[in-house]
DRENDRENZA-130444 format. One line per 4 residues: number of its first residue (from 1); their letters; for each residue x negated, y, z of N, C-alpha, C. Coordinates in pm, whole numbers, always signed. Last residue first. Layout:
BEGIN
NUM = a = X:Y:Z:X:Y:Z:X:Y:Z ~ ...
This chain:
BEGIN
263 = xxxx = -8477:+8021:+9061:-8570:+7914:+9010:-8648:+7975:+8907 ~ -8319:+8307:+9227:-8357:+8264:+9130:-8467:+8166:+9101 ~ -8222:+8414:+9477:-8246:+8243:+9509:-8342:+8210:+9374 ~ -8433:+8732:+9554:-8329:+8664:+9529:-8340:+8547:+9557
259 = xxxx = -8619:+8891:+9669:-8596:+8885:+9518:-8496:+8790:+9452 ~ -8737:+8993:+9886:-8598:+8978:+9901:-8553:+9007:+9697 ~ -8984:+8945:+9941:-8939:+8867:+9970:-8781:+8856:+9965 ~ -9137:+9144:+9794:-9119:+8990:+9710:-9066:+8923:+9814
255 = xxxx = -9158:+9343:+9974:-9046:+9412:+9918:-9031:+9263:+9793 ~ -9356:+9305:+10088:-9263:+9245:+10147:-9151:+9250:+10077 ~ -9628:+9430:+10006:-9560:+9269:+9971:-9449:+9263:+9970 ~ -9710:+9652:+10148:-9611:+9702:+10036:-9633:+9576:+9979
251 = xxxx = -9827:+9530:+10420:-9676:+9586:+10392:-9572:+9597:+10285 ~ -10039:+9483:+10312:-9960:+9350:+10382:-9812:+9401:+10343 ~ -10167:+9721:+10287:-10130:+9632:+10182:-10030:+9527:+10183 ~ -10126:+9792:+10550:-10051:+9869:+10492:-10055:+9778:+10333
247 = xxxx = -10302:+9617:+10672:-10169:+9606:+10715:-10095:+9693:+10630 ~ -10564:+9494:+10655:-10548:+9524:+10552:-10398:+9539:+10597 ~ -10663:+9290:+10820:-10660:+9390:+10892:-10600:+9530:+10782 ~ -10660:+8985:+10840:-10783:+9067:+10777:-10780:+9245:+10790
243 = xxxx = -10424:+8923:+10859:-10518:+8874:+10927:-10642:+8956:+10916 ~ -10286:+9070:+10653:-10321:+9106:+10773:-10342:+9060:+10904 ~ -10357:+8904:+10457:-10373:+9044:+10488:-10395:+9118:+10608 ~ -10210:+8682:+10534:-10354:+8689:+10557:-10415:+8840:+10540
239 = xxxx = -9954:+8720:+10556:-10029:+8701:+10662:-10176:+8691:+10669 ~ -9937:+8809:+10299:-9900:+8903:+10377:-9961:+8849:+10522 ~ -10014:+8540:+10157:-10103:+8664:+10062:-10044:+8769:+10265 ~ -9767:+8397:+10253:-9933:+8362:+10252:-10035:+8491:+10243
235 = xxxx = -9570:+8537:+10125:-9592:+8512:+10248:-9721:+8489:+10298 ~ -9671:+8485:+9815:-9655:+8604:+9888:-9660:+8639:+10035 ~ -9598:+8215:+9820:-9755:+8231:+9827:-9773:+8388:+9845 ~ -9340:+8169:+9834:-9416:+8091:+9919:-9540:+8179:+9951
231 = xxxx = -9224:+8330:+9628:-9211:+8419:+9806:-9335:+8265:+9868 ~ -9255:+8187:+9452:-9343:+8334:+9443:-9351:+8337:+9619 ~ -9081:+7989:+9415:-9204:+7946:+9469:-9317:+8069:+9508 ~ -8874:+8133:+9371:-8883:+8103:+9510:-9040:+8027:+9552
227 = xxxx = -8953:+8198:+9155:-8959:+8302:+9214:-8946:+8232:+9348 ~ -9050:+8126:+8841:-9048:+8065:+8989:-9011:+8155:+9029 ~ -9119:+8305:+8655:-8961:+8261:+8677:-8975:+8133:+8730 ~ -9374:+8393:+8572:-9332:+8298:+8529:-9195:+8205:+8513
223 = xxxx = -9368:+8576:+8751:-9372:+8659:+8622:-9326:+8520:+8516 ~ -9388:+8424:+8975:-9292:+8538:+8982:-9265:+8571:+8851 ~ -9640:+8341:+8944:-9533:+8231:+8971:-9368:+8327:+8952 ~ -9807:+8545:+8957:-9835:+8406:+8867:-9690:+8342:+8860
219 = xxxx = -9763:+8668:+9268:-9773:+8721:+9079:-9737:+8600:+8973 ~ -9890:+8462:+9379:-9743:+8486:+9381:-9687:+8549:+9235 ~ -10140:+8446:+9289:-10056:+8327:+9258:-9911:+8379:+9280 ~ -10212:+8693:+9395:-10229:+8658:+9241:-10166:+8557:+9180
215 = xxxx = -10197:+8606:+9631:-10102:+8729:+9608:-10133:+8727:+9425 ~ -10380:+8441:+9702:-10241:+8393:+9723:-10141:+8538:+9657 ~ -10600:+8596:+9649:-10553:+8447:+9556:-10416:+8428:+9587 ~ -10579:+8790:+9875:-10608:+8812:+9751:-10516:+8716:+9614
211 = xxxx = -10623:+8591:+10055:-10499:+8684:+10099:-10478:+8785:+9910 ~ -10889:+8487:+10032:-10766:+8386:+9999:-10688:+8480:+10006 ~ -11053:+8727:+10038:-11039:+8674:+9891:-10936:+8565:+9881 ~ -10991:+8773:+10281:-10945:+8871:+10224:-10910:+8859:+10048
207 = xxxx = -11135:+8561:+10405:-11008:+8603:+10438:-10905:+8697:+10372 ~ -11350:+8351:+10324:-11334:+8519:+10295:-11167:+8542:+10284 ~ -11471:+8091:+10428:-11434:+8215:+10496:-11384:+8363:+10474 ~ -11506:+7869:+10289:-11561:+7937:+10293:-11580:+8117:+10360
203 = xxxx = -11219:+7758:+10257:-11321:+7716:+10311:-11451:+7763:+10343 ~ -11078:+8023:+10171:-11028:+7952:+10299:-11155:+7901:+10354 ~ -11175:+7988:+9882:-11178:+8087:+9999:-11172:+8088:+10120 ~ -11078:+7725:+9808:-11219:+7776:+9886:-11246:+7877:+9887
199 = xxxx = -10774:+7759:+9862:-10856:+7674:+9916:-11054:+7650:+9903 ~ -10769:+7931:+9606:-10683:+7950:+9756:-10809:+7907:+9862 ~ -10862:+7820:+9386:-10904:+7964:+9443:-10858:+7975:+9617 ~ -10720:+7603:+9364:-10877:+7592:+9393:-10907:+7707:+9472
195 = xxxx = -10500:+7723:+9273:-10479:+7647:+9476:-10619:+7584:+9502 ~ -10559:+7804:+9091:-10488:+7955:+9181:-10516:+7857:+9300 ~ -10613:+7593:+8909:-10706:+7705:+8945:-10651:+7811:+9102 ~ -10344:+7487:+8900:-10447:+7396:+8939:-10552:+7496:+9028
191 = xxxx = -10199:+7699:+8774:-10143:+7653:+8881:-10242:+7603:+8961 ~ -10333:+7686:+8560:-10352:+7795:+8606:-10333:+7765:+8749 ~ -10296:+7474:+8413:-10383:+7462:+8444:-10419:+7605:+8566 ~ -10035:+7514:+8326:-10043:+7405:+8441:-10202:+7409:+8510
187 = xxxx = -10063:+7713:+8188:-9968:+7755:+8298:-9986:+7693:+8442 ~ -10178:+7875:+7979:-10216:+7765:+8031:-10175:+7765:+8162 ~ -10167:+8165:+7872:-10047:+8094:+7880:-10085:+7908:+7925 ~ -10423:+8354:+7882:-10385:+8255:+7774:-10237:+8126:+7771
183 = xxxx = -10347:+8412:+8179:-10346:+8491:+8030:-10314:+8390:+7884 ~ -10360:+8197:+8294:-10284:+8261:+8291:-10247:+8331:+8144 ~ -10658:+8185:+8225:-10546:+8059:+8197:-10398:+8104:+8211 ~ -10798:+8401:+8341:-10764:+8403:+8214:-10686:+8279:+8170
179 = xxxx = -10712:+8351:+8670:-10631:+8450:+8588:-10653:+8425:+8438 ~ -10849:+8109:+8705:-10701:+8079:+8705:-10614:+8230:+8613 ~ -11089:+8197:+8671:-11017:+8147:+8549:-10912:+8100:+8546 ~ -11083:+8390:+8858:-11126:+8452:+8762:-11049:+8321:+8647
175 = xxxx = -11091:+8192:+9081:-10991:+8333:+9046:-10991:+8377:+8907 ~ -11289:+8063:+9048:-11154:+7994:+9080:-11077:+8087:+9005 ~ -11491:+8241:+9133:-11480:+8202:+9002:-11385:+8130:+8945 ~ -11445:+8313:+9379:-11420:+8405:+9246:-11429:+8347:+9157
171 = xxxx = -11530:+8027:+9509:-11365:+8089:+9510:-11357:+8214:+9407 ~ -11794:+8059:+9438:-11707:+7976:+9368:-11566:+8006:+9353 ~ -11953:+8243:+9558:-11912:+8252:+9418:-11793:+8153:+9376 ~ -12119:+8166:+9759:-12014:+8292:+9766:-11960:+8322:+9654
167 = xxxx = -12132:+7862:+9800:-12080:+7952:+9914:-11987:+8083:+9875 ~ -12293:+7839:+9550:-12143:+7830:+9531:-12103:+7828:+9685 ~ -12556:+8082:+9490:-12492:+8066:+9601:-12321:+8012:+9496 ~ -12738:+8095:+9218:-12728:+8158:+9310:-12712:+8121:+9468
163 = xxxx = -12585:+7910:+9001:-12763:+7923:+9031:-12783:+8047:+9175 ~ -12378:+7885:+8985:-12421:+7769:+8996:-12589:+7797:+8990 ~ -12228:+8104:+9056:-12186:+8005:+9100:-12297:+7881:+9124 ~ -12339:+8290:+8881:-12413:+8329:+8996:-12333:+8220:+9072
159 = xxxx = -12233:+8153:+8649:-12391:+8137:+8651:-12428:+8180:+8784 ~ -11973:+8255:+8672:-11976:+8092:+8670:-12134:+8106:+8739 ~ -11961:+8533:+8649:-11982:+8452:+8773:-11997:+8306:+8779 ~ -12031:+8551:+8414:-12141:+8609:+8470:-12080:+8529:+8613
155 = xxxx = -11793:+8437:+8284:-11894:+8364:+8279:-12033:+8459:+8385 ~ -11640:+8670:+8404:-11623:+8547:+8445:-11723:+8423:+8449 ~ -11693:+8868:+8217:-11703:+8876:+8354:-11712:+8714:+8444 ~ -11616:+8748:+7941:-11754:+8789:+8021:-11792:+8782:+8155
151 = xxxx = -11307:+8726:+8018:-11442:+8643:+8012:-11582:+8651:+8029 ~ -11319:+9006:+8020:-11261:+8904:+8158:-11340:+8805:+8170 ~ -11343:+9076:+7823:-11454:+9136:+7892:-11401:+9079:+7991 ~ -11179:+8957:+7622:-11347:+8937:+7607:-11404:+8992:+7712
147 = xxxx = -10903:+9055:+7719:-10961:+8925:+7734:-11114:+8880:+7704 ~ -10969:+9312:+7611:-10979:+9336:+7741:-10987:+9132:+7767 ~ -11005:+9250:+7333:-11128:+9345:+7417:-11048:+9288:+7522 ~ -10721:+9166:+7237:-10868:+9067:+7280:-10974:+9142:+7316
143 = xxxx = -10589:+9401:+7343:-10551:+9236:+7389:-10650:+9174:+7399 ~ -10651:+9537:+7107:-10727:+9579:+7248:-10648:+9484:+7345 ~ -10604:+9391:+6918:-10689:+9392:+6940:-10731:+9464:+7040 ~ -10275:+9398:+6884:-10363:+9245:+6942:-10553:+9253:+6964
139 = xxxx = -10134:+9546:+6901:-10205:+9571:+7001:-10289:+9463:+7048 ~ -9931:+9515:+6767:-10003:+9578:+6710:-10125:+9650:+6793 ~ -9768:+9323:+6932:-9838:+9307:+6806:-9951:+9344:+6761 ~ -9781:+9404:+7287:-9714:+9450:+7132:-9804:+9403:+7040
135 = xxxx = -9840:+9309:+7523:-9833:+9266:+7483:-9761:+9252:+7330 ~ -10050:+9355:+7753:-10049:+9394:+7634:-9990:+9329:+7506 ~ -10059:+9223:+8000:-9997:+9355:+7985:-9965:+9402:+7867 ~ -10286:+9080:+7990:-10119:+9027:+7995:-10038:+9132:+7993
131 = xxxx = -10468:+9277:+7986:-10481:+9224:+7887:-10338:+9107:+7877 ~ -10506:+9386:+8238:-10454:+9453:+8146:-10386:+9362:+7967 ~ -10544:+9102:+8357:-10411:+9171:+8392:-10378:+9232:+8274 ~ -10793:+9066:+8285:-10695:+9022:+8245:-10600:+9043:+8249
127 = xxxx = -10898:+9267:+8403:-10889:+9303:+8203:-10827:+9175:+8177 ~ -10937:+9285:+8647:-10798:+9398:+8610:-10822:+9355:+8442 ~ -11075:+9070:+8643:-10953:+9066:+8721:-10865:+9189:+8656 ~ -11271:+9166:+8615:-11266:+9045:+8520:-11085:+9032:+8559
123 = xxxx = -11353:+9390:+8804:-11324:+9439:+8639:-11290:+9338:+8612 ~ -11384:+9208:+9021:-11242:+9311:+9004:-11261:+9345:+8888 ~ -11645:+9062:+8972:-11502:+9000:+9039:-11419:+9125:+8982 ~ -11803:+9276:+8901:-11802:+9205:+8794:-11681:+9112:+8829
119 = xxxx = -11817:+9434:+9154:-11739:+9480:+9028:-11717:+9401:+8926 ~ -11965:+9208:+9316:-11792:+9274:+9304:-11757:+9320:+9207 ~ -12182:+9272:+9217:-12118:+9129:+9158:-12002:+9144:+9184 ~ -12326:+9394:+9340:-12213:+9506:+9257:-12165:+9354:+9212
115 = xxxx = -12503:+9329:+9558:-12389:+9393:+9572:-12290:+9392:+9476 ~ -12758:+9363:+9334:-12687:+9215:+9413:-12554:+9207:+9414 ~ -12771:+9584:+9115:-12779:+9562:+9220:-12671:+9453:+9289 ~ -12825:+9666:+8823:-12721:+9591:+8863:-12797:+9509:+9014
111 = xxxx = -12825:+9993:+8603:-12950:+9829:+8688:-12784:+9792:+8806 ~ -12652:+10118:+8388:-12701:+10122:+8548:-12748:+9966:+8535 ~ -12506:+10122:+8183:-12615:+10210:+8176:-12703:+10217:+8294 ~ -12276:+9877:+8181:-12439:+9911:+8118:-12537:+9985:+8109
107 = xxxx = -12087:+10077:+8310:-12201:+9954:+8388:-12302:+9901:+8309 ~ -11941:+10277:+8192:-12119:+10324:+8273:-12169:+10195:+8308 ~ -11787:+10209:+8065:-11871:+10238:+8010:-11991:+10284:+8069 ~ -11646:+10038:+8236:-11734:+9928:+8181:-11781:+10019:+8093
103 = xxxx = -11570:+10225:+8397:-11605:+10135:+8460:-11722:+10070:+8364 ~ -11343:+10319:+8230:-11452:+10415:+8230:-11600:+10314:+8332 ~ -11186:+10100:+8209:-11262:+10146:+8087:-11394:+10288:+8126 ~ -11103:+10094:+8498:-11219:+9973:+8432:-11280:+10020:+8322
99 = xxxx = -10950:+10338:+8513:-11100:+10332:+8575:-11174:+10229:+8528 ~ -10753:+10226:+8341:-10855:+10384:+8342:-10940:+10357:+8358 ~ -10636:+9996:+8444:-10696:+10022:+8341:-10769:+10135:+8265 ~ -10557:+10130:+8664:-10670:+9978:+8656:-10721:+10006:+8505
95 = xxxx = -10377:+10303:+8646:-10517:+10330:+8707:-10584:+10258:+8666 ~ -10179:+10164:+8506:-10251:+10236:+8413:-10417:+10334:+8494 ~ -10141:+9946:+8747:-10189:+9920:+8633:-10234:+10005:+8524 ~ -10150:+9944:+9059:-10133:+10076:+9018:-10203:+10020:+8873
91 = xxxx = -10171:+9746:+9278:-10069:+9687:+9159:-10042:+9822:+9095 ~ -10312:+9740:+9487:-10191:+9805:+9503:-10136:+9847:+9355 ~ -10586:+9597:+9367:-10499:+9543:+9461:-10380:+9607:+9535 ~ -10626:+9717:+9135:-10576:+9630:+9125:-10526:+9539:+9244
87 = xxxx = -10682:+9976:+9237:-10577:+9989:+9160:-10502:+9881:+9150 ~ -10911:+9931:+9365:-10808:+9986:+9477:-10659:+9954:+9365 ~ -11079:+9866:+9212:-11054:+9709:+9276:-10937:+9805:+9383 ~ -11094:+10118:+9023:-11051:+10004:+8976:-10996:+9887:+9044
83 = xxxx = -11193:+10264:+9243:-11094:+10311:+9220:-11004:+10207:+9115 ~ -11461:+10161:+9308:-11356:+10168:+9395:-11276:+10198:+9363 ~ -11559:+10213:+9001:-11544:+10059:+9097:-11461:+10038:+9199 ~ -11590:+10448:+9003:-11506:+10368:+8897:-11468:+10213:+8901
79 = xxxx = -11801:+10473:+9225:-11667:+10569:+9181:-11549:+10467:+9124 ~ -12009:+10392:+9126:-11960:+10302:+9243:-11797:+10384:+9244 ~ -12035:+10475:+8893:-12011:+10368:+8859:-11974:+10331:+8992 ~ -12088:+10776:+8994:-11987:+10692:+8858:-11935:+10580:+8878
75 = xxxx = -12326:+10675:+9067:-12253:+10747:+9150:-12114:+10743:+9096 ~ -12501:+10577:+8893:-12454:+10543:+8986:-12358:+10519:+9058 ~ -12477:+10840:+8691:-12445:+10721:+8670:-12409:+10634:+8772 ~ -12637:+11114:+8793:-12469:+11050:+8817:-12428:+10929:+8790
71 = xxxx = -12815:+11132:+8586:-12790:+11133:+8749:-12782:+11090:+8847 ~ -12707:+11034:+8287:-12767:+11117:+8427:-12800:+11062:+8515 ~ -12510:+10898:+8130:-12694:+10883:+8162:-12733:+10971:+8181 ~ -12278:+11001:+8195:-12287:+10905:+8222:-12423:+10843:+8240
67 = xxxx = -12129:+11271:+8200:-12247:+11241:+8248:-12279:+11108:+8278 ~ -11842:+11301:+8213:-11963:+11255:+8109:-12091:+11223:+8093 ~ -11748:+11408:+8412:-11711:+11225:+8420:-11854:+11204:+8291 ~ -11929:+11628:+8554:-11924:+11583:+8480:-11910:+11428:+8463
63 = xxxx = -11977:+11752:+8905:-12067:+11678:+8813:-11933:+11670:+8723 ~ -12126:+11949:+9218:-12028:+11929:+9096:-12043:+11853:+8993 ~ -12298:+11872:+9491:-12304:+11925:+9375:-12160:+11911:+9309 ~ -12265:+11823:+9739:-12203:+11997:+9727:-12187:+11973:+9575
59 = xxxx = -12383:+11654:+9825:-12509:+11696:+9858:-12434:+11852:+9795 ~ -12227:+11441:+9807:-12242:+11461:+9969:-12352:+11590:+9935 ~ -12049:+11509:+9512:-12092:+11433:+9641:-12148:+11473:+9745 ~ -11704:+11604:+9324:-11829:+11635:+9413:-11894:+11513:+9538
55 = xxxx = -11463:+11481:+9222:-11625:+11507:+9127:-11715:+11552:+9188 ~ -11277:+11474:+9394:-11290:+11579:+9324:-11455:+11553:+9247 ~ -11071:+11166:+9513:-11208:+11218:+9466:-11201:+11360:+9369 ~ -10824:+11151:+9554:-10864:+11214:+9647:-11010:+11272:+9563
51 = xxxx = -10699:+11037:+9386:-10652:+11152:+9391:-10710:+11259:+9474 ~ -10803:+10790:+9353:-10801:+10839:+9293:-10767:+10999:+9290 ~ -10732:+10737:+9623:-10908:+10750:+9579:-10920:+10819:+9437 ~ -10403:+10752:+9682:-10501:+10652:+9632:-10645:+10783:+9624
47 = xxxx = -10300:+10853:+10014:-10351:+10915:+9866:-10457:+10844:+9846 ~ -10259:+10790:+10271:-10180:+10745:+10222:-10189:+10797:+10059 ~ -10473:+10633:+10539:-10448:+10695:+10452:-10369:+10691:+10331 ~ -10457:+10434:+10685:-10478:+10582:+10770:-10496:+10672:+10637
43 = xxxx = -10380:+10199:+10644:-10300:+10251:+10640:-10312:+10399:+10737 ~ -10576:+10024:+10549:-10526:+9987:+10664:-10422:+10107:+10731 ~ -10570:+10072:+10294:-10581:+9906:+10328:-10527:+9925:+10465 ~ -10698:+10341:+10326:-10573:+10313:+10265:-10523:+10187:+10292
39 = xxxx = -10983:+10282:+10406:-10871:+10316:+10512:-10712:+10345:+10447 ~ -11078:+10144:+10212:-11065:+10093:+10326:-10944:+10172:+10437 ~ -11111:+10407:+9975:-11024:+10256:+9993:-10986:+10185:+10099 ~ -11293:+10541:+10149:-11149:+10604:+10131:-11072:+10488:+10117
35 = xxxx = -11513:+10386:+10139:-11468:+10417:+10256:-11321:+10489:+10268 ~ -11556:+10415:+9868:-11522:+10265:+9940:-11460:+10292:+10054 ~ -11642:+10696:+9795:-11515:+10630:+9749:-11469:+10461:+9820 ~ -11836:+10718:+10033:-11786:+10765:+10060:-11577:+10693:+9960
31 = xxxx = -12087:+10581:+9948:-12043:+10498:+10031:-11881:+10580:+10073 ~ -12286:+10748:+9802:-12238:+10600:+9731:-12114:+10516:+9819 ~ -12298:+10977:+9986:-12240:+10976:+9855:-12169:+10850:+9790 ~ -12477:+10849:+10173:-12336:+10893:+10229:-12208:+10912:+10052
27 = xxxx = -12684:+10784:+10043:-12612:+10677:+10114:-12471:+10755:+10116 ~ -12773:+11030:+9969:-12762:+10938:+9829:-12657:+10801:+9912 ~ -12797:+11177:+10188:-12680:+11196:+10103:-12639:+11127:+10002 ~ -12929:+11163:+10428:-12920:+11080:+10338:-12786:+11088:+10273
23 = xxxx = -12899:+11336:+10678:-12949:+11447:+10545:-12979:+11288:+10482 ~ -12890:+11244:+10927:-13048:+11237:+10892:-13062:+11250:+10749 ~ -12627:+11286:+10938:-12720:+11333:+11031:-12865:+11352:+11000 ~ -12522:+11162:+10747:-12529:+11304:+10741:-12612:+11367:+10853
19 = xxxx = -12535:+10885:+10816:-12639:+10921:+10725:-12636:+11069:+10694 ~ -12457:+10871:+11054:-12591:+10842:+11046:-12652:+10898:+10962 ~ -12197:+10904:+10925:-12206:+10983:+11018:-12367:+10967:+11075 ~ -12216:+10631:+10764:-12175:+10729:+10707:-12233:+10886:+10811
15 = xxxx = -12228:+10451:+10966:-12305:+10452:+10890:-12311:+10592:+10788 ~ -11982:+10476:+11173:-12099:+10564:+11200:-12212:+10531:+11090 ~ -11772:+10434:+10899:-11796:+10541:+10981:-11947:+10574:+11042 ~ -11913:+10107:+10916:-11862:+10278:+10755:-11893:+10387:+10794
11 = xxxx = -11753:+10069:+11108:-11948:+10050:+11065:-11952:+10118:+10965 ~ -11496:+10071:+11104:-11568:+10136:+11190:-11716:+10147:+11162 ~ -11433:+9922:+10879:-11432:+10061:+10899:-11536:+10124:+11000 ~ -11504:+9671:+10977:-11620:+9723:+10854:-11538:+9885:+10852
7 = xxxx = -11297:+9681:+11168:-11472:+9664:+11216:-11533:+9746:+11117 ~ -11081:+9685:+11021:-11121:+9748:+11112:-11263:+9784:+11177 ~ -11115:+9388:+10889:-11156:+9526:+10824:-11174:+9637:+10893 ~ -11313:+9119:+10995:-11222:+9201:+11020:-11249:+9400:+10979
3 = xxx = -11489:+9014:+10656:-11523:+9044:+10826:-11349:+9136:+10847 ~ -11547:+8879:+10435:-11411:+8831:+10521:-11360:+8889:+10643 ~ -11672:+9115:+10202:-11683:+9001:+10293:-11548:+8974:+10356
């Protein structure tokens, strides 16, 4: 959501501290890799989620990444979720692309709760990335896996756009195809998409999804050799960050503002 992040820390916390009290470990478990993300965002912690999680949850046990139709699946999958949308918003690309592949091998094995439409926003998001990333010859086919599962992703949000809520879908879905236009080298059209994305986020209130868009557009424009147009929407992306309370992300921006005069 858009809510000031501080807050949704704080409601983390005693939700979390509720739920060890009254021995709900299946809550405290599912809620524990998000809650590490959040406080990296705001800079009380300085070891990605990735480094932090040891394979154990709230209840002691020990588990197996393999365990995928167990258990554990769940528990996996909210795992491989926070550690994918942490990767791709502190620009850690062989994380992103870890955790999405292990990401998209448990999300078929799990029922798909309301909520998780995030994951279907950040996996569509890191498999395009990965998938501009890829860019050797002989690599044209895990190029088009990771562009087939962007798309996918993408069309799953078009439909929760237009049969659901376009309140809470549309600006992702902005996102989502300004990034595969990107990808596919549709430059002008991308441009079009990134200031849709901007602007109904904005309109719609999710402070964190315009501070997001504007930092995808800076990307966009940077990799493209704009660069002075980069610092525009970088600036953007850093004040809304931390409008949103996200100050240690805000932070590691700044270092696009001293990239030179280069057009």
């Amino acid at each position: 959501s858009g809510k000031e992040l501080n807050a949704v820390v704080a409601s983390m916390r005693d939700t979390m501290k509720e739920s060890k009290y009254h021995k709900n470990f299946v809550v405290l478990t599912l809620m524990m890799p998000m809650f590490r993300v959040a406080l990296r965002l705001i800079g009380q912690s300085d070891a990605p989620a990735s480094q932090q999680d040891n394979l154990t949850n709230a209840f002691g046990e020990t588990f197996s990444e393999g365990d995928n139709a167990g258990k554990y699946a769940t528990l996996l999958h909210t795992m491989y979720f926070a550690k994918l949308s942490e990767a791709l918003i502190f620009r850690e690309l062989n994380e992103a692309e870890d955790a999405a592949e292990k990401y998209f091998s448990v999300d078929r094995l799990v029922g798909l709760p309301p909520v998780m439409f995030f994951g279907k926003f950040y996996s569509g998001l890191v498999s395009f990335w990965v998938a501009r990333e890829t860019n050797d010859r002989k690599q044209e086919l895990t190029k088009w896996k990771w562009m087939k599962r962007g798309a996918e992703c993408k069309d799953k949000m078009e439909k929760l756009s237009v049969s659901a809520s376009t309140w809470n879908f549309e600006n992702k879905l902005y996102l989502l195809q300004a990034e595969e236009q990107f990808s596919s080298r549709n430059f002008e059209m991308a441009e079009i998409l990134y200031d849709a994305a901007i602007a109904s986020s904005k309109m719609h209130k999710f402070v964190n999804e315009e501070a997001l868009a504007n930092e995808l557009a800076g990307h966009f424009y940077l990799e493209t050799g704009r660069r002075n147009k980069s610092v525009h929407y970088f600036s953007r992306a850093v004040a809304k960050y931390n409008e949103w309370g996200a100050v240690a992300k805000a932070a590691s921006l700044t270092k696009y503002f001293e990239i030179g005069d280069a057009t």
